[in-house]
Every structure is written in structure tokens, then in C-alpha cells.
C-alpha positions as a Markdown table, in Angstrom:
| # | Residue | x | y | z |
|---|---|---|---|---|
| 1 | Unk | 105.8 | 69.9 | 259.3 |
| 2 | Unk | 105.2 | 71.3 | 262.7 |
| 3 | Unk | 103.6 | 74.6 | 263.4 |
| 4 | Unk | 106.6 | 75.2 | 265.3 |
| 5 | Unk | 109.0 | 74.5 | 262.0 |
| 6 | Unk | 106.8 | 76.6 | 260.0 |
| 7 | Unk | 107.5 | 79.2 | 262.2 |
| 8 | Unk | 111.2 | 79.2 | 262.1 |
| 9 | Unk | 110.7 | 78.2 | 258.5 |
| 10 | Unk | 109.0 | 81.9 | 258.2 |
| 11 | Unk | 111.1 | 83.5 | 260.3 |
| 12 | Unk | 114.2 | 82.9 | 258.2 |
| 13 | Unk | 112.4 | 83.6 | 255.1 |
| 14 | Unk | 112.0 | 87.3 | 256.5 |
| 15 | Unk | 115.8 | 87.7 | 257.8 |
| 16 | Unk | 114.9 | 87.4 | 261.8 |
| 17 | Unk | 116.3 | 84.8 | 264.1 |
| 18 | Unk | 114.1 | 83.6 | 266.7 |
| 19 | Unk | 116.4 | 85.3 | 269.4 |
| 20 | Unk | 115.5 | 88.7 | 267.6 |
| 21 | Unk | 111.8 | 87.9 | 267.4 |
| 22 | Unk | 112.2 | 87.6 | 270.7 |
| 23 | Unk | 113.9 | 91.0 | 271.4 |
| 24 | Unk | 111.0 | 92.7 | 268.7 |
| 25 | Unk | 108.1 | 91.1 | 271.1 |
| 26 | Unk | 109.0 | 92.9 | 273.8 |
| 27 | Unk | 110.3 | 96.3 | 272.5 |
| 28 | Unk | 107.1 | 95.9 | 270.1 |
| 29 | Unk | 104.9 | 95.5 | 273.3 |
| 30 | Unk | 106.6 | 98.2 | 275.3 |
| 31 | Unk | 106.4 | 100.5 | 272.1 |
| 32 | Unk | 102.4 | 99.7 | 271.5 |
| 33 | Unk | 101.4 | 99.6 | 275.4 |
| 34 | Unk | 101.4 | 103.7 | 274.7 |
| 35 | Unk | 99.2 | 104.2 | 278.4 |
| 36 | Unk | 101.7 | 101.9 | 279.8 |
| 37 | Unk | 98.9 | 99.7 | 281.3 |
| 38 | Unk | 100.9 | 96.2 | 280.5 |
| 39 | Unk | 98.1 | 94.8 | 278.1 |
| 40 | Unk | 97.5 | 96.2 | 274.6 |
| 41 | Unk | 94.1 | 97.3 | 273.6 |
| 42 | Unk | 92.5 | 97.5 | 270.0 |
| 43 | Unk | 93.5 | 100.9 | 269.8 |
| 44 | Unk | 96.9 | 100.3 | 270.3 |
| 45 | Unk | 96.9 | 97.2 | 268.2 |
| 46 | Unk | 95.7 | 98.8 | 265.4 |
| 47 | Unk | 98.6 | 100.8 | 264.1 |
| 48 | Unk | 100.5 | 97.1 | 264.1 |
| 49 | Unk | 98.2 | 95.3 | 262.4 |
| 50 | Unk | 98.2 | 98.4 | 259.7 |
| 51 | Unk | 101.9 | 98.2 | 259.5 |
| 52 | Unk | 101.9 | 94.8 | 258.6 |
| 53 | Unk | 98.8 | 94.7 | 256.2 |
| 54 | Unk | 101.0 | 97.8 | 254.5 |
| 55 | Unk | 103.9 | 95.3 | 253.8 |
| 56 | Unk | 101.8 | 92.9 | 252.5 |
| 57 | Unk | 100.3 | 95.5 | 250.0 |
| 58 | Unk | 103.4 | 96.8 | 249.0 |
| 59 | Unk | 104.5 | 92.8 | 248.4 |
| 60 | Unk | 101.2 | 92.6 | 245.6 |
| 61 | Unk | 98.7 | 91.3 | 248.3 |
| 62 | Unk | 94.9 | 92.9 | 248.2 |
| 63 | Unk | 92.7 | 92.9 | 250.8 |
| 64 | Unk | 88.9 | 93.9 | 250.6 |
| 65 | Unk | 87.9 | 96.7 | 252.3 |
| 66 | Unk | 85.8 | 94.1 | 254.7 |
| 67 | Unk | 89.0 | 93.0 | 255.6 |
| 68 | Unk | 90.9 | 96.6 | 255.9 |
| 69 | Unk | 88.2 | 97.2 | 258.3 |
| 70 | Unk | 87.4 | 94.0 | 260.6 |
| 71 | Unk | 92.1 | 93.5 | 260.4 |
| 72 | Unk | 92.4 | 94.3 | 264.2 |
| 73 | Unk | 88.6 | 92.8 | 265.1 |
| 74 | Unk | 90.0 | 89.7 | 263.4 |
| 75 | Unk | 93.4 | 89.4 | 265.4 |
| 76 | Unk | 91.7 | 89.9 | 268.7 |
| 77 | Unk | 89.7 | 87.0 | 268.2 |
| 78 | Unk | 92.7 | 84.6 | 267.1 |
| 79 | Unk | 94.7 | 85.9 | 269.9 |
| 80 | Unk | 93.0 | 87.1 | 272.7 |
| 81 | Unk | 93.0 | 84.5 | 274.2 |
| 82 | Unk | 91.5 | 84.8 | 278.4 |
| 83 | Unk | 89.0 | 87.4 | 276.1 |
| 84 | Unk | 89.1 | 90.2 | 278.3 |
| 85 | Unk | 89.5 | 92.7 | 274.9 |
| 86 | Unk | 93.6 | 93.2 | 275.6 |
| 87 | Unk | 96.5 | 91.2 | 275.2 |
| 88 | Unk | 99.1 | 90.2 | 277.2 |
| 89 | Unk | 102.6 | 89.9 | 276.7 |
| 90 | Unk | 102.4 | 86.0 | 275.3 |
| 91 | Unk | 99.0 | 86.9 | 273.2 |
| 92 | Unk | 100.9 | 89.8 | 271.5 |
| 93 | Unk | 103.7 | 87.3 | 270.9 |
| 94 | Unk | 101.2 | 85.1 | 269.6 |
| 95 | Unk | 100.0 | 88.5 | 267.4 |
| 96 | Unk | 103.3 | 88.9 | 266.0 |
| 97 | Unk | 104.1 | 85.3 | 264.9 |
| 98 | Unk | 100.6 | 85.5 | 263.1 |
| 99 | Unk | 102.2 | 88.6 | 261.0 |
| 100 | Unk | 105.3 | 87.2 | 260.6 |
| 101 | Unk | 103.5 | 83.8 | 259.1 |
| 102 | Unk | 101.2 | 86.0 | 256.7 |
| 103 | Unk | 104.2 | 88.2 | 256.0 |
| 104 | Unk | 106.4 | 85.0 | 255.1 |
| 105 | Unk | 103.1 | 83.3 | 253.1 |
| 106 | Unk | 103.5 | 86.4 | 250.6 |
| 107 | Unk | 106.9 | 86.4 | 250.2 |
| 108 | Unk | 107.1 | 82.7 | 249.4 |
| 109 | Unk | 104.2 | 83.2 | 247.1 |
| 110 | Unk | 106.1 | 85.4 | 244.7 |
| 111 | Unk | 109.0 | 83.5 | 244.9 |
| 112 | Unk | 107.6 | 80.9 | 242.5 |
């Protein structure tokens, strides 16, 4: 299977279609780029990445406190892509699709 039809494999499994991924991109970007600069930093990154470690707790998943704390460190790597410390629009997409696959991981793990 494809990364790509893992994806829309995950994307289903949560309820979204890829047309309102899409649409939570970019009013997700506009709502975290709070100083309006175009890129997101850590700081505005970070209440995202809580929001979506939060739903995997409330699902059963754990997390060390390691992990609580590096979260945000952690996505920038993966995703920041030019490494300039913010991300664009596509390296917030490419943020997002990360939760939606780690969100979609859990789910399907306590399906079975």
C-alpha cells in the first residue's frame, strides 16, 4: 500500500474527506499563524500538536513525559522541511497529515 492510500485510508477512518482536509489545512494555518507572518513557528505549533496528543490520550494512548515534552521539537524536525525553524503552508499540511496518520493508527488499534 502506498503512503498515499494510507493516507486516504486514515482519513476515512477519522470521518474527513480529502477535500475537507484540505479546507482544515488552510483554516488550521490561518487560525495558528496568530502574528499573521505566513509561516508557523514552534510556539504557534505547539497548541496543535497538544490538541492532537490530547485525542490520542483520551483514545487510551500514553506518552512519556520525554515525549510530552520534545512533541513539537519532534514535528519540526519531520516537517520542517527548508529548516529555517517555521513552516510553510505545504509543511503544516505535511504536520497535519502526520496527526491525522497517528490519530487514525490509535483508532485502528482499538478496533481489534
Amino acid at each position: 500500500m502506498s503512503a498515499g492510500e494510507k493516507f486516504n485510508d486514515a482519513l476515512k477512518l477519522i470521518g474527513l474527506s480529502a477535500e475537507d482536509f484540505e479546507k482544515e489545512v488552510k483554516s488550521g494555518f490561518a487560525e495558528a499563524d496568530i502574528d499573521k507572518s505566513g509561516a508557523i513557528d514552534k510556539k504557534e505549533l505547539t497548541p496543535i500538536v497538544q490538541k492532537i496528543m490530547d485525542a490520542m490520550m483520551a483514545m487510551g494512548e500514553r506518552f512519556t513525559a520525554d515525549e510530552k515534552k520534545n512533541a513539537v521539537a519532534d514535528v519540526m524536525k519531520i516537517v520542517d522541511e527548508d529548516k529555517n525553524g517555521t513552516l510553510n503552508m505545504a509543511e503544516f499540511a505535511d504536520a497535519m497529515k502526520l496527526g491525522v496518520l497517528a490519530l487514525a493508527s490509535v483508532m485502528a488499534s482499538k478496533q481489534h
